[in-house]
N, C-alpha and C positions, 0 to 999 in steps of 0.2 A: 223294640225290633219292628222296621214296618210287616206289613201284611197286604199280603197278595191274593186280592181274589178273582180267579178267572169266570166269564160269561161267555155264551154265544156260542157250545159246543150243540150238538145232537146230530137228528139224522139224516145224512141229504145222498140222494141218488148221483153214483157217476157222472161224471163231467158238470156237475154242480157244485156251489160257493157257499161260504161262510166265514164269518170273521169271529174272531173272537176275539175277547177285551181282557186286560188286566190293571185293574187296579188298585194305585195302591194308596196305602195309607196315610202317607206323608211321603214326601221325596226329600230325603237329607241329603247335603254336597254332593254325600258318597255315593249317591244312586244314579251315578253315571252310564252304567251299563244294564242291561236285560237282555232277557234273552228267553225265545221257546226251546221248550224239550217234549218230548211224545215218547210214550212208552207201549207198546201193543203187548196183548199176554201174550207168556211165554220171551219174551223179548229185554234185551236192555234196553234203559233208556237213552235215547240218542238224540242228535240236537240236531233241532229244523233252522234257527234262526237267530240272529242277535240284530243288536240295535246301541248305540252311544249315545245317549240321551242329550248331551249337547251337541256333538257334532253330526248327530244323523246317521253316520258310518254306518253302515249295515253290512253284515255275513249272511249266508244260504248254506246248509247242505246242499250239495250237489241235487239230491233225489227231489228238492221243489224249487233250485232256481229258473225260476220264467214263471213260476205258477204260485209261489207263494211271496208276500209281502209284508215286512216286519216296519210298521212306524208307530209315531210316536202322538199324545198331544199334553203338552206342558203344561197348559193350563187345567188339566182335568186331571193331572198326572196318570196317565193311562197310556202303556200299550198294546195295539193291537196286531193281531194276524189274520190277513187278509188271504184266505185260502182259494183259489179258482182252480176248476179243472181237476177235482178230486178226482181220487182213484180209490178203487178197493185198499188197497194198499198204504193211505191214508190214516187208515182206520185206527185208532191209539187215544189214548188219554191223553189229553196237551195240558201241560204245565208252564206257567211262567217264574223265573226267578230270575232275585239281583241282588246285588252286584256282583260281577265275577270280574275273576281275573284273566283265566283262559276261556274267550267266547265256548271255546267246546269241549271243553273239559267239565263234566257238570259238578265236578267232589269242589269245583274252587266258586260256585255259585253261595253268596251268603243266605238267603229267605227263597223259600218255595210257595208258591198257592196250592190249592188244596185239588188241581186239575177239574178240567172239564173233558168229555166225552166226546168223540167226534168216529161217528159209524157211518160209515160210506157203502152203499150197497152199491150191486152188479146189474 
């Protein structure tokens, strides 16, 4: 099973950036797609972003298109999320996983990372 491990979360003030990284262990054929998921307590987890490892294709939740950015780099097998213009609201554990079949559906996502943190102050 590959493995996902995400980098790059912690704490950054309002209308400031951060990226975070996921990578992963191997990329076999079938790791065509990834995607973030963020889960804030009290909250289900809901999906910020996906990405199609070959074709680049990318999806947004409505709530950070313009401000967040899901790519890719093959040679390092690594995706990342490019977060600008955070908001309090932000605030959640981000997870990566893949491969899915429904970008946002997260129950059809096959491997999870172990998330990273991301606290956004006012």
């Amino acid at each position: 099973q590959v493995q996902l491990v995400e980098s790059g979360g912690g704490l950054v003030q309002a209308g400031g950036s951060l990226r975070l990284s996921c990578a992963a262990s191997s990329r076999p054929y079938r790791m065509y797609t990834m995607g973030w998921f963020r889960q804030a307590p009290g909250k289900e987890r809901e999906f910020v972003a996906a990405i199609n490892w070959s074709s680049g294709l990318t999806n947004y939740a409505d709530s950070v298109k313009g401000r967040f950015t899901i790519s890719r780099d093959n040679a390092k097998n690594t995706v990342y999320l490019q977060m600008n213009s955070l908001k309090p609201e932000d605030t959640a554990v981000y997870y990566c996983a893949g491969p899915y079949r429904v970008y946002s559906d997260y129950s059809t996502y096959d491997s999870w990372g172990q998330g990273t943190q991301v606290t956004v102050s006012s």
